[in-house]
N, C-alpha and C positions, 0 to 999 in steps of 0.2 A: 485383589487383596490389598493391595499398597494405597490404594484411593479408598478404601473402610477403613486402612487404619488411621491414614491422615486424617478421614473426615471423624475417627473417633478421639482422636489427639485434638485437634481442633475444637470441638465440641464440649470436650475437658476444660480445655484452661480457656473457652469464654464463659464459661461456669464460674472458674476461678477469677475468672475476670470482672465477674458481673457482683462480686462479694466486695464489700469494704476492705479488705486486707491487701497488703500487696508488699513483697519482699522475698526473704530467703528460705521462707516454705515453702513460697509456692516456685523459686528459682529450683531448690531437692526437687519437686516432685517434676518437675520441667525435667532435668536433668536423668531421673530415672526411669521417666515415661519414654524420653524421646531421643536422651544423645545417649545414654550409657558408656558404651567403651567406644564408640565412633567417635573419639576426639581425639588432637593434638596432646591435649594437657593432662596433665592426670585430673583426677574428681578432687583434690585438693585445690589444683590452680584452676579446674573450672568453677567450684564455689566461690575462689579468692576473686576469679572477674563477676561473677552474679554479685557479689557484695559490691562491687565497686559499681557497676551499673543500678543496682537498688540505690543505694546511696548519693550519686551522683544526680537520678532523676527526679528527689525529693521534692527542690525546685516547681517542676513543671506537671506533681501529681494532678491526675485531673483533667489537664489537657486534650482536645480533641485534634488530634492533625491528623494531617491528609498527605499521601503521597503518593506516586505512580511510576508504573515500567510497564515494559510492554507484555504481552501473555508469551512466559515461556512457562515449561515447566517448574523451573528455577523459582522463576517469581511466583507461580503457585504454590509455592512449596512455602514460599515467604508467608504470603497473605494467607494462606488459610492454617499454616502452622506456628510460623515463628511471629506475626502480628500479635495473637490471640498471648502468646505466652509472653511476650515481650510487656502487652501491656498487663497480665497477672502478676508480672517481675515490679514491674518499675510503677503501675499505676495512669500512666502517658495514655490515651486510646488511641492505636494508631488503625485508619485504615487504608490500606494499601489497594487500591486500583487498580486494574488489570486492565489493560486496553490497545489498541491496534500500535502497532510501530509507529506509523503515521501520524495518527492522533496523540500519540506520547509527543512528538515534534512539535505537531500545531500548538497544543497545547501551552509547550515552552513558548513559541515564539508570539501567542497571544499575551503570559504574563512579560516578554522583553519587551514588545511592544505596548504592551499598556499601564505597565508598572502596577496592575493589579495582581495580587498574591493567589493565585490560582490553586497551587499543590504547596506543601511547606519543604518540598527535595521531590527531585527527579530521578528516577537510573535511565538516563539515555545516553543512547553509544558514545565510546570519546571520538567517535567519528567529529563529534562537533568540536574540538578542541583548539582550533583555528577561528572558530567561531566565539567560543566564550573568552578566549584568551582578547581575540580582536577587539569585542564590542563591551568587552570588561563588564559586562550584567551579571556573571557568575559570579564565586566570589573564590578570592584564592584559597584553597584547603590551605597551602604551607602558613600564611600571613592568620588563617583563621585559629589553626591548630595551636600556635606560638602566640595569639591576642584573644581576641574576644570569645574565640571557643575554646578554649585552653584549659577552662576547667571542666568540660565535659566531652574533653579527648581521653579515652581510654591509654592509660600507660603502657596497655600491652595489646595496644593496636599492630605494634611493629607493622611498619610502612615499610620496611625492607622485606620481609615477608611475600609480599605482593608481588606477584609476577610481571605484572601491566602496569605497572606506574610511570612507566619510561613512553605511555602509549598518553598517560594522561596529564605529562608535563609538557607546557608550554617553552615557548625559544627564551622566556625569559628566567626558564629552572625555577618556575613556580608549579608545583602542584593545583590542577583545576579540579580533577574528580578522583574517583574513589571506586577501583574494580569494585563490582559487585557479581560477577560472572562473564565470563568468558569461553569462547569454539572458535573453533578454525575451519576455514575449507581444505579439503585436503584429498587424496587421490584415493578412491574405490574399486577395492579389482575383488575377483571370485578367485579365491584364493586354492580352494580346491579344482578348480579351472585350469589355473594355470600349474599347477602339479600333475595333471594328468598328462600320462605318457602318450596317447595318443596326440594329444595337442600338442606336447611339447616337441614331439617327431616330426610333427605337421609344418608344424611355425617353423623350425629351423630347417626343416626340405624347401618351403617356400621362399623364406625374407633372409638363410643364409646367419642367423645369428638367434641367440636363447633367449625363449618365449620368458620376460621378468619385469617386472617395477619398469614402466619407461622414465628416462632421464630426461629425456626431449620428446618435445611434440611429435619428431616422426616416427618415433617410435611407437609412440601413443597414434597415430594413424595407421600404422602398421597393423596393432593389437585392434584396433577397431576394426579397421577391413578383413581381418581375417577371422573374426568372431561374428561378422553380422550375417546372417543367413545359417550359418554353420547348425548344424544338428549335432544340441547336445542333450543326452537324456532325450531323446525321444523329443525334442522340440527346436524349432529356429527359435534363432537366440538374438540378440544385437551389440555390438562391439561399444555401444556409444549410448549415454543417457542424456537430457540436458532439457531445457523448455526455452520457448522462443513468441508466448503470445505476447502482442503492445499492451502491457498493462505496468502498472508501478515497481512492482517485483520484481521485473528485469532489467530496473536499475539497477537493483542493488547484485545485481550476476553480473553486472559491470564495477559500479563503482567500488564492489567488492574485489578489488586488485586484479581483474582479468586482466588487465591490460600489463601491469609486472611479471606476468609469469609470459609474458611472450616476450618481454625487455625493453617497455615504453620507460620511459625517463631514465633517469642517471642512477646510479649507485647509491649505496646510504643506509645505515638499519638506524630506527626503524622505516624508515622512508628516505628516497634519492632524494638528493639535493645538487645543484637550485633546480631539478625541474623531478616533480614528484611522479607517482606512475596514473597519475589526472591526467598527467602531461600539461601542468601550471607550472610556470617558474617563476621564481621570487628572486632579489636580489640579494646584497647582503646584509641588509634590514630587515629582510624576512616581508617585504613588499613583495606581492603579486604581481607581476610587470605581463604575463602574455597564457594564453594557452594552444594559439594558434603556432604551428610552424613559424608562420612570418613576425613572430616577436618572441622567438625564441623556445614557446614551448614546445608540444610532443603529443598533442592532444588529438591531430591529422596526421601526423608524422607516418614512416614507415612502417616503424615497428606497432604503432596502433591498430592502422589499415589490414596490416597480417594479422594482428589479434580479432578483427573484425571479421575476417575475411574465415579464418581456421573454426573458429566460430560458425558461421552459417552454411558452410562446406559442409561441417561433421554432422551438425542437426539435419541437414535433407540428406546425407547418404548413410549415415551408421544410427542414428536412434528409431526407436520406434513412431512410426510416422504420427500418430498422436500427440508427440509431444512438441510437435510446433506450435498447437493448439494450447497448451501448458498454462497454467503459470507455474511459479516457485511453490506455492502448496500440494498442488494440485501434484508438481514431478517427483516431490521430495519423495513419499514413499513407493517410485516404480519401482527400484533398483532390488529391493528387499522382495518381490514378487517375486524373483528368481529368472529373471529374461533378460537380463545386461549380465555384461562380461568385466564393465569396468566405466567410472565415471571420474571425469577429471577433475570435478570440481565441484566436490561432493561437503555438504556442512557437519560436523563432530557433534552440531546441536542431534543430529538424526540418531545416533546412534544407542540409544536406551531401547527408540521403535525398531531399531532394525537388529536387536539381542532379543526379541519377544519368544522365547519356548512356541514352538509348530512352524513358526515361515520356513519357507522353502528354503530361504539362505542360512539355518540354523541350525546345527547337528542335534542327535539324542540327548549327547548330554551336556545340551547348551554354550557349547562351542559355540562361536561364527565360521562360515564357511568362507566369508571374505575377510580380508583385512583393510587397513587406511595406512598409506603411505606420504611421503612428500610427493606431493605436485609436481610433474614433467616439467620444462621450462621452454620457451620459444627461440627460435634463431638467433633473435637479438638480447637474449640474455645472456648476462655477463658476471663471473663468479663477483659477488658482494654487495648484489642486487638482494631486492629482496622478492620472494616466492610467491607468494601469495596472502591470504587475508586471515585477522584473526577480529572479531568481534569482541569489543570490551564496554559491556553494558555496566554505566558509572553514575554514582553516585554525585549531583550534584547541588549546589547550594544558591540557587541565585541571590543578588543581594536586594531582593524588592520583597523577599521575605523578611520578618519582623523579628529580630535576633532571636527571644524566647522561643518563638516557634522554630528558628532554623537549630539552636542548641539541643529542641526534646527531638526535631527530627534527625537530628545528629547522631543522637542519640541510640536513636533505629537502628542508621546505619550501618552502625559498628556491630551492633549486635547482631545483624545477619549477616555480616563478613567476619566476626569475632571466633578467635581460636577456638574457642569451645567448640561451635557448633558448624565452623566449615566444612570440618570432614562429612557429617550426616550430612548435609546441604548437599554435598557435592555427589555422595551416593544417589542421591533423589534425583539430580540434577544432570550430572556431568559435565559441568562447566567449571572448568577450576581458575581459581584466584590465588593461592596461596605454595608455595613454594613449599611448606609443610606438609602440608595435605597431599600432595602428589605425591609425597615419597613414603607414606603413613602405610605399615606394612597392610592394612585391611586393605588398600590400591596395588599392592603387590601381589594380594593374594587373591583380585577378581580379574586380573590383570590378562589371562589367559580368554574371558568371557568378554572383553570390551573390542578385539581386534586392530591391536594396533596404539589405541588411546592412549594408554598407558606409557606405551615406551615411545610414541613419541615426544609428549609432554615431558618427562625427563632426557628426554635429548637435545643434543646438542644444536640440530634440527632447528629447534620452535623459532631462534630470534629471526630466521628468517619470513614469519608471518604475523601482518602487522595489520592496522587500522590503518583508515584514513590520516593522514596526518596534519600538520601546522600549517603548509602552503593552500590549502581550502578554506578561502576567509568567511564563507556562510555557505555549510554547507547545505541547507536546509534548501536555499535558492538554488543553488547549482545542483544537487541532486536531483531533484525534478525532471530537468531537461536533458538527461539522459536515457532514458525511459521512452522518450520521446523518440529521439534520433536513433538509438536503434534499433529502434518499434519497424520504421520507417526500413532499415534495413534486413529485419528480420521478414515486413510482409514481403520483402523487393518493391516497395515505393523507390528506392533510393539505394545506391554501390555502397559497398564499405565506403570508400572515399567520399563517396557526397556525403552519406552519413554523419562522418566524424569532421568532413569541414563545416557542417550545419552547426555541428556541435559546440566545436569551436571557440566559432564564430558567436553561438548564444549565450557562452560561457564569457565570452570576453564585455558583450553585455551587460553583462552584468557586472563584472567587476569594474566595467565604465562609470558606471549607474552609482557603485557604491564610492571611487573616486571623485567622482563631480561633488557628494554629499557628505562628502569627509565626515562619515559618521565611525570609523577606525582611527583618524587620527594618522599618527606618523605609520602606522604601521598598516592601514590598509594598500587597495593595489596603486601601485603607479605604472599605467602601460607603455612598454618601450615602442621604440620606433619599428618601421613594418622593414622587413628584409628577405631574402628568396634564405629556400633551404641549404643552400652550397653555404651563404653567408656564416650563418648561423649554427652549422658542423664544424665551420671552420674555428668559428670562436672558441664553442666549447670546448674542440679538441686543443687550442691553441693555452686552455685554462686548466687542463686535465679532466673535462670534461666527456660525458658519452653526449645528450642528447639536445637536439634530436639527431638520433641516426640515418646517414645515408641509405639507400634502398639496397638490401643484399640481393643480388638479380636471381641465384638459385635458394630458396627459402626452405629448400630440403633436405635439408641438411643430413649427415651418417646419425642414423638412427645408433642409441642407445638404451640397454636394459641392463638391470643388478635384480641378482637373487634377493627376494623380498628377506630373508632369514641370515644370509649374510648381512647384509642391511643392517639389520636388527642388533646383531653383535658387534657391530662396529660401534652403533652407539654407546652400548652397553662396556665397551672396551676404554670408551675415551673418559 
C-alpha cells in the first residue's frame, strides 16, 4: 500500500512538473497531498519556507542537475517523491540516482581525481570527513553558507537542529556536510524471550545472575550460549546472529565501530583521540602518525585481537551455521525469521522490515516482540569511550562543481532535510536527522510499534554512537583493506593476530604513500618512529592516555545484565 501511494504521489507532481508553472500552487497541493499534519511547523510556516524556496530558486528555473546516494529507503523516498515535487515547487529538474554504497564512493573519488563534474552534490557517509576535510575538494558548508551560497541558504535551515553535525565538522570547526539521514548499530534481543519465566529460571539456575540487556560481552556470551540449541516454541533456536563471507560488506561490520565496543583506542565523543577505535593515531596537528602498535596506534593492539577473536568464536559456536556463508544483506533479515534470541550488532536502518504485520517476531497488534538496546561493551572498554556506530549519510558539495549548479543543488538539499518535510521523511524512512522530529508527538505516539527507536534516540544514550571520524585521512583507500584481512581471518587463512598485523601494516601503506605525495599538505600523515608495545602504554598512560592497551590475561571478565524496562526509565527520568 505505501509503495502505491508513493508511486501515485510521484506520478502527480511529475505531471505537475512537466506544466510551465511552478511555485506556490503547486508548493499547497505538495503540501496537502503529502506532508499534511507530519510536520514540525505549522501549514503557515510550512507555506512561509515554500515561498522562500520558490523564490530563491527563480535564478536556476530550468536547470537539469543531477545528484546521488546510495539506495536506502530514505533516498527512495527522496527520488521518487520529494525530487518530482521539489522540482514542481521551484522549477530546477532534479534527478536523483540511486546506486550501490560503493559506487556512490567511486564515483566521488573519480570527480576528485579528475576534476570533472560527475553529480552536482553527493549524500555519502561523513565517514569521509577526514577525507574531504584533508584533500579540501569538498567545499566548506560553514564558509559556503556565510559567502557564496548565502543567498540560497534557507534562514530556517537551523543547523542546531541537526543531530550529526558534530559527526560532520572538521578539527578545524568547519562544517563539511550536511545530515541527510541517519541509524545506528545497536543491540537485538526477543524481548518476549527474555520475559519468559521459564527462561528467566533457567538462566539464573545456570549463570547465577538475571537473564536482561547484557552490559559486557560476557554476558552477551552467556545469553548466547544458553539460547543456542534451546527449544523454544517447539523449535532450536540460536543465541547469536552475525555473517562472516570475504566479501566488501564485512568491512563495513568492522569499520563500523566493532572494534570500540570491545575498547580499541582512547576515549573521546565523538571519537577517541589521539588514537581512534581504527586504531590510527594522530598527533597534535591531527597528523596521522601510525596504526601499527609499533608506532603508537591500536590497529593489532590487544584490545583489537579480542574483538577479532570474540568475533569468530561467536560466529562458529552461537549463530546459525549458514551465516558464515553470509554477507551483510543476505544476514540482515535472519533475525526477524524468528530463530535468534539476540544480535549484537544489529543496524536501526532494519527496522521498518522487521515491524512488517505476519513475521514471526511481530504480535497481533503490531507490537514487536523484540526490542533494540545499547551495545554490550568489551573488557577493554572504558566509561567515555565511545559504543559503537551511527551512520550519517551527508550532503556534500565538492568544489569542481560550477557554483550555479552547486547553489540549485543546494537547494535540493534543504529541502529534503527542511522542517516542513522531515517528520514525513522520517516516518517512511526512519533515519532521523533533526532534533525536532524526534520529539514530534506523531514519534511519541508510534513509539510503542518501533521497539526501542524511539526512546533511544531521545536518550541520553545516542552521543555514545558515532561515525568514523577525522584521524581517517582517505578513507575510501583504507576501507578497502579491511574486508580483506579479515576475510582472511573469518575463512582461517590467518589468527586474529596475523590478521590485524596484515592490516596494519597495509594501512600504514598507505598513509606512507600519501606522505611521500604531500597531497594533505601540513595536515596529512607523518609516521612516528617504530617501538615495542610496553613503550608505547607507557607513554600514553604517562599522557593521560588509554591506548594501546596492555593484554588483560583474563578477558572474562564478571558478566553483567539491566532490566531492558528499567533501562528505559532511567532515560526517560534524566
Amino acid at each position: 500500500m505505501r509503495k502505491h501511494l508513493l508511486a501515485t504521489t510521484a506520478n502527480m507532481l511529475l505531471a505537475m512538473a512537466g506544466s510551465a508553472y511552478a511555485g506556490m500552487d503547486e508548493a499547497k497541493t505538495f503540501l496537502d497531498k503529502e506532508v499534511g499534519e507530519l510536520s514540525t511547523l505549522s501549514r503557515a510556516d510550512q507555506e512561509k519556507e515554500m515561498q522562500w524556496f520558490v523564490d530563491a530558486a527563480k535564478p536556476f528555473a530550468g536547470m537539469d542537475i543531477k545528484v546521488v546516494s546510495e539506495t536506502l529507503t530514505t533516498h527512495e523516498y527522496e527520488s521518487k517523491v520529494l525530487a518530482p515535487a521539489f522540482t514542481a515547487i521551484t522549477g530546477i529538474k532534479i534527478t536523483h540516482d540511486l546506486i550501490g554504497e560503493g559506487d556512490v564512493v567511486e564515483k566521488l573519488q573519480t570527480q576528485m581525481q579528475s576534476g570533472e563534474n560527475i553529480y552536482d552534490a553527493y549524500v555519502n557517509d561523513s565517514d569521509l570527513i577526514g577525507t574531504h576535510w584533508r584533500y579540501q575538494q569538498a567545499r566548506s558548508l560553514t564558509d559556503w553558507m556565510e559567502k557564496e551560497g548565502k543567498d540560497v541558504t534557507n534562514p530556517g535551515l537551523d543547523i542546531n537542529d541537526f543531530i550529526g553535525t558534530k559527526f560532520t565538522t572538521a578539527p578545524d570547526k568547519k562544517l563539511y556536510q550536511l545530515p541527510d539521514q541517519q541509524f545506528a548499530n545497536l543491540y537485538w534481543f526477543r524481548y518476549d524471550w527474555f520475559n519468559d519465566e521459564k527462561n528467566k529460571a533457567d538462566f539464573k539456575a545456570k549463570y547465577g545472575y538475571d537473564l536482561g540487556v547484557p552490559v559486557n560481552w560476557s554476558a552477551y556470551e552467556d545469553i548466547a550460549e544458553f539460547f543456542t540449541g534451546r527449544d523454544v516454541g517447539g523449535k532450536k533456536v540460536f543465541g547469536h546472529m552475525d555473517y562472516g563471507k570475504k566479501d566488501p560488506s564485512l568491512g563495513w561490520r568492522f569499520t563500523d565501530a566493532w572494534l570500540s565496543m570491545a575498547g580499541n583506542g582512547d576515549k573521546g565523543l565523538p571519537n577517541g583521540l589521539p588514537v581512534d577505535e581504527w586504531g590510527i593515531k594522530v598527533d597534535e596537528n591531527s597528523r596521522p602518525v601510525g596504526s601499527c602498535v609499533a608506532r603508537g596506534g591500536d590497529t593489532n593492539g590487544p584490545a583489537s585481537v579480542y574483538a577479532i577473536q570474540k568475533y569468530l568464536d561467536w560466529l562458529k559456536a552461537y549463530a546459525p551455521p549458514a551465516a558464515q556463508g553470509m554477507n551483510f544483506s543476505e544476514s540482515g533479515p535472519v533475525p526477524a525469521q524468528g530463530e535468534v534470541a539476540q544480535q549484537i550488532f544489529w543496524y536501526t536502518a532494519f527496522t521498518a522490515d522487521a515491524v512488517k504485520p505476519g513475521l514471526p517476531v511481530v504480535n497481533e497488534d503490531g507490537t514487536p516482540k523484540w526490542r533494540m538496546a545499547p551495545s554490550p561493551h568489551g573488557v577493554y572498554w572504558k566509561d567515555g569511550m565511545k559504543l559503537g556506530y551511527q551512520d550519517v549519510g551527508s550532503w556534500t558539495l565538492m568544489k569542481s562543481t560550477p557554483d550555479d549548479r552547486a547553489k540549485a543543488a543546494w537547494l535540493y538539499a534543504q529541502f529534503v532535510t527542511s522542517k516542513t518535510v522531515d517528520v514525513k521523511k522520517s516516518h517512511v524512512g526512519l533515519t532521523f536527522i533533526r532534533e525536532s522530529t524526534i520529539r514530534d508527538k506523531s514519534f511519541t505516539e508510534r513509539a510503542p510499534k518501533l521497539g526501542g527507536l524511539i526512546e533511544f534516540y531521545r536518550s541520553p544514550a545516542r552521543v555514545q554512537w558515532s561515525p568514523t571520524g577525522t584521524n581517517v585521512p582517505d578513507y575510501p583507500k583504507l576501507a578497502q583493506l579491511w574486508w580483506q584481512a579479515v576475510g582472511d581471518a573469518s575463512s582461517g587463512a590467518k589468527t586474529a593476530q596475523e590478521a590485524m598485523d596484515s592490516l596494519c601494516a597495509e594501512q600504514e601503506k598507505v598513509l606512507q604513500r600519501l606522505e611521500r605525495a604531500k597531497v594533505q599538505g601540513d595536515i596529512g600523515p607523518k609516521l612516528a618512529e617504530e617501538h615495542d608495545l610496553e613503550y608505547w602504554n607507557k607513554d600514553a598512560v604517562a599522557k593521560g592516555n588509554l591506548a594501546p592497551q596492555l593484554k588483560i590475561e583474563n578477558e572474562k571478565e564478571k558478566p553483567v545484565t539491566v532490566n531492558y524496562d528499567e533501562l528505559v526509565k532511567s532515560w526517560q527520568s534524566n
